[in-house]
N, C-alpha and C positions, 0 to 999 in steps of 0.2 A: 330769181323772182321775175325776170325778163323775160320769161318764156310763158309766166303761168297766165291760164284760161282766169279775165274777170267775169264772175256772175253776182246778180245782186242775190239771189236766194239759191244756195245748194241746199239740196234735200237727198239726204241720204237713207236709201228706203225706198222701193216701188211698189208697195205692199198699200194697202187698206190707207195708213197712216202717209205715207209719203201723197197719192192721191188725193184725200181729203184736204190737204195741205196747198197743194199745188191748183185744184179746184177755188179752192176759198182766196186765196192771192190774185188768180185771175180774175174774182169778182173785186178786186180794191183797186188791183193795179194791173193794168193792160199788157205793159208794156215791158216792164222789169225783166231782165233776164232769168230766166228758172232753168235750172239744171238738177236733173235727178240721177244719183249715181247709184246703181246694184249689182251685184256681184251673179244675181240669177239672168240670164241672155234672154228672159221672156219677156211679153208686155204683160201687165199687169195683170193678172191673173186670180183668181177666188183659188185659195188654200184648201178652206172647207171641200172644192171639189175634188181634190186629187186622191179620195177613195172611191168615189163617181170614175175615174180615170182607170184606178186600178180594176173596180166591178164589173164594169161597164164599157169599160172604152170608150169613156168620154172624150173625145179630139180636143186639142186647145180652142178651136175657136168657141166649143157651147160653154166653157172655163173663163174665158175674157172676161173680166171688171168693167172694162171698160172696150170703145169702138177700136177698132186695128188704127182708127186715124186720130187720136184722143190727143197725139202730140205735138201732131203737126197743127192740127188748127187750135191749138191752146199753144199754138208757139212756145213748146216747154225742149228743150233738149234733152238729152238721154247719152249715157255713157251706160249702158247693161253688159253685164258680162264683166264689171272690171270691178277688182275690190280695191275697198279705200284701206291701203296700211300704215297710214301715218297721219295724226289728226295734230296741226298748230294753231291752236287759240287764240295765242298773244298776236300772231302773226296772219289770223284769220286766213289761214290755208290748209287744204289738205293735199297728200300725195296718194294718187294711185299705182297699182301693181304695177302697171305699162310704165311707169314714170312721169305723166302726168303729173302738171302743179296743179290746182285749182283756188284763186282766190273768192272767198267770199264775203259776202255784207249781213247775211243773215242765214243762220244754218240750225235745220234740221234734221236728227236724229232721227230715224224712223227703222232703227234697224232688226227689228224684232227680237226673235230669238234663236237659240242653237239647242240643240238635241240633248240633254242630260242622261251621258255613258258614263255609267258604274265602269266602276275599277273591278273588273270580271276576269281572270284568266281566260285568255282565248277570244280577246274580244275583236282584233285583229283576222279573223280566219274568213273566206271564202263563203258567204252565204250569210252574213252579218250586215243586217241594215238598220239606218234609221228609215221616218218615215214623216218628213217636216216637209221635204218640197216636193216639187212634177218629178224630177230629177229622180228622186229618193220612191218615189213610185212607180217610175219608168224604168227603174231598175231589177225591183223587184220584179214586176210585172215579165220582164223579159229571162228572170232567175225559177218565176214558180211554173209549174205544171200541176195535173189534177193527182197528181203521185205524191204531189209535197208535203212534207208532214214540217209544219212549222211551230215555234213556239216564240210567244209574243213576252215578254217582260213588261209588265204594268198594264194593269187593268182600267184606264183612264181613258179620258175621249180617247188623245191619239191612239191608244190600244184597241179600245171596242170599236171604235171605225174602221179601223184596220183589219178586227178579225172578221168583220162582218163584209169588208171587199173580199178577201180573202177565202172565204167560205162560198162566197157568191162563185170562184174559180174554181171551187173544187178540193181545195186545200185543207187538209184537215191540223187543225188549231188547238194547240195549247195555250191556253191564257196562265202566267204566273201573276201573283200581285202579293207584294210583299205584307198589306194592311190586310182586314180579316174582311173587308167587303170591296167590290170590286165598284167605280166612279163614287169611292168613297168624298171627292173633294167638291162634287156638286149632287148628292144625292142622299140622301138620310139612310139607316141602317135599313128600314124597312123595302124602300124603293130601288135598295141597292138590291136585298137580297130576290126582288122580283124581276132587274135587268138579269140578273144571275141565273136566275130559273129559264128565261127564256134563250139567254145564250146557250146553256146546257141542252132543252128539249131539240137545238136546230146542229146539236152534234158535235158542240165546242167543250171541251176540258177545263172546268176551270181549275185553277188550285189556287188558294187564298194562304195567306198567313205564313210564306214561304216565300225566299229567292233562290235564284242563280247565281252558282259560286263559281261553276267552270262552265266553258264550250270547250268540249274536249271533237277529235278527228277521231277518225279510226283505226290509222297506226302515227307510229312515230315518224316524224316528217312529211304527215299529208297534212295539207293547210287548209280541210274542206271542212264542214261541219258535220258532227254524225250526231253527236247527243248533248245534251246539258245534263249539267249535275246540280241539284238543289242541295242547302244548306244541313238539312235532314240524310243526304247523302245519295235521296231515289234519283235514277237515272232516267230521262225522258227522251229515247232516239226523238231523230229530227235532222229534216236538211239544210232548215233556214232557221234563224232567230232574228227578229226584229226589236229595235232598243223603242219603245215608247212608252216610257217613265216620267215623259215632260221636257217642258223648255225651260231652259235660263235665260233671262235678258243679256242681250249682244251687246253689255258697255263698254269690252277693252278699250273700243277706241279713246274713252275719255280717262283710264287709265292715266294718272300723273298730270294730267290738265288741271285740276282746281277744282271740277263740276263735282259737285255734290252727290253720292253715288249710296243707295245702301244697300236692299235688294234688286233693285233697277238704277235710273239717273232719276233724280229727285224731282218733281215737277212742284210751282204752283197754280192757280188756279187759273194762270192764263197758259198754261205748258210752258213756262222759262224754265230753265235751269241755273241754277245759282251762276252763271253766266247771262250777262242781258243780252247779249246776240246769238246766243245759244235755245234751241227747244229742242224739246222730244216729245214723243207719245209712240202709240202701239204696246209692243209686249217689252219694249226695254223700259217705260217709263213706269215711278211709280206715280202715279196722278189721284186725283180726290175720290174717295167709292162712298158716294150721297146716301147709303146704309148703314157702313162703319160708320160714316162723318171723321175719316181719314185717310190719309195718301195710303194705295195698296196696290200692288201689282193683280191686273184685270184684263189677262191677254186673250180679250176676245174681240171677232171683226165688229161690231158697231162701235164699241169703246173706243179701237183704235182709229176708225174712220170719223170718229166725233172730235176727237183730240185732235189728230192731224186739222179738220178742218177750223178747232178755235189759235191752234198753233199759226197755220198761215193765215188769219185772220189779222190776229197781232203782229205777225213778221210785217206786212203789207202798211202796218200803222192804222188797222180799224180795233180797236181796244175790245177784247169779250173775252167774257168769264166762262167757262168752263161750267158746267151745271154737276157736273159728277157723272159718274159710269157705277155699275154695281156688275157680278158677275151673272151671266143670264144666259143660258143656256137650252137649245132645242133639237132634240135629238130622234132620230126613228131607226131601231136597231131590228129587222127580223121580224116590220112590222108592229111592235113596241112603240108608240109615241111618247116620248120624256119633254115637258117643260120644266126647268128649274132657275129661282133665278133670288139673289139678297141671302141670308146669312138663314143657311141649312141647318147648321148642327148650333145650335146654344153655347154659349160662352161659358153661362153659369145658369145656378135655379132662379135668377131676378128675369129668365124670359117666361113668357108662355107660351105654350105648345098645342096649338090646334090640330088635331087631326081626324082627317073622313077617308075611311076605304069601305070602297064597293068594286064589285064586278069580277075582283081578283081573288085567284083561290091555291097561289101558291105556295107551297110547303117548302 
């Protein structure tokens, strides 16, 4: 412990939620040491853009969250590039990859989330991505050509973002999605079936109500991709498959610690964790959704930029409540504008159901 780095606030997390946090601390307290640790080498950078990056060639700097100089004059330190693998609570320390001790007085979680891969044969093979960070789409980007025949797994933002960069390069796309409509988790059956129409008219494959059982090569001992095999058995050549199915919240760390954990790390309404020098927010916390009128996981960037900013409010010792976050969502696929945002699909028949369509005339 004679070695380790003292800081009054580590924030783990350089994302939406670690910023918000570290902005709102420097408005209580000037001075306080702030240390933010991530495992990505970038400055803080908008997510949403990284299929701008893949379409477009977006460069990092029009991607920046914030100014190239956002740390030095908020006097906040940075450790990027390094991940934290060993989290002590009792002992208010954590250890980094490098070996790094770091003690802290008040800490936030902000770690997001990670990529959800199906247990798929072949998922290991040469031309298999995910598609969560720059990294993950600077990969891609450097794997596809206008020859590429890809297939996406799950029909979900990260999917239709993805095929819609994708498309933009020349790529021709296979959407799978295992549910019978595609952004079935922010979109009602109807609204679904007319994103669906318009991904199909711009030359996308959809297939619905189906998954991927194998990525098979094309002989024995090539480790490259050649086809997937759906559940039904049809074969869909292809050179690339990307996994975007969704995230799960990043809580190993608190694994075995005490913090209160169910789908995410449990928040209340000031972002604590059943730990009082403990917060979280972003997409690993579950936090209050002012729609349900209960804790839910709501990993989108305002939510988690609102959290981090009542989190370091509190860490700082300025007391605020949290107002709630709801899912809300604004999307333009191909030209297609989508708002959606509070509770889409009904629970039971105690809701009612208002609906007006005009203008649309898809079958």
């Amino acid at each position: 412990m004679k070695n380790a780095t003292k800081v009054k606030y580590l924030l783990i997390g350089n994302s939406a939620g670690g910023i918000g946090a570290a902005e709102a601390i420097r408005e209580v307290d000037k001075t306080g040491t702030i240390l933010i640790i991530s495992d990505e080498s970038y400055p803080v950078y908008s997510r949403p853009l990284i299929a701008k990056y893949l379409a477009e060639g977006y460069p990092l700097e029009k991607m920046l969250y914030r100014p190239t100089d956002f740390y030095p004059k908020n006097n906040i330190q940075t450790r990027l590039g390094n991940k934290v693998t060993h989290l002590d609570i009792a002992n208010h320390t954590v250890r980094l990859e490098d070996g790094q001790e770091i003690q802290w007085q008040k800490l936030l979680l902000a770690t997001g989330g990670s990529p959800i891969i199906p247990r798929v044969d072949g998922i290991t093979k040469k031309g298999v991505f995910p598609f969560i960070t720059l990294d993950d789409a600077k990969a891609i980007d450097q794997f596809v050509s206008n020859q590429t025949k890809a297939v996406i797994i799950g029909g979900g933002l990260i999917g239709t973002s993805l095929t819609a960069a994708l498309v933009e390069q020349g790529v021709e796309v296979t959407v799978v999605e295992m549910k019978e409509h595609i952004l079935n988790a922010i979109l009602d059956d109807e609204m679904s079936v007319i994103a669906e129409a318009t991904l199909i008219q711009n030359g996308v494959k959809v297939i619905t109500g189906h998954t991927v059982t194998k990525i098979n090569s094309r002989s024995k001992g090539d480790d490259t991709v050649s086809q997937v095999t759906l559940n039904d058995g049809t074969r869909i050549p292809c050179d690339m498959v990307a996994m975007a199915i969704g995230v799960r919240p990043r809580s190993e760390l608190v694994s075995g610690t005490g913090v209160t954990t169910n789908r995410g790390i449990v928040v209340d309404r000031y972002m604590t964790t059943s730990n009082p020098d403990v917060y979280a927010s972003g997409d690993v916390a579950e936090a209050y959704d002012l729609v349900y009128q209960e804790n839910r996981l709501t990993p989108i960037w305002p939510n988690a930029y609102l959290g981090g900013r009542i989190a370091g409010l509190n860490m700082a010792g300025r007391i605020t409540e949290y107002p709630g976050g709801t899912s809300m969502n604004a999307m333009n696929y191909f030209g297609l504008n989508i708002v959606s945002a509070g509770i889409l699909i009904p629970a039971d028949d105690s809701y009612e159901v208002l609906s007006q369509r005009s203008g649309f005339n898809y079958v």
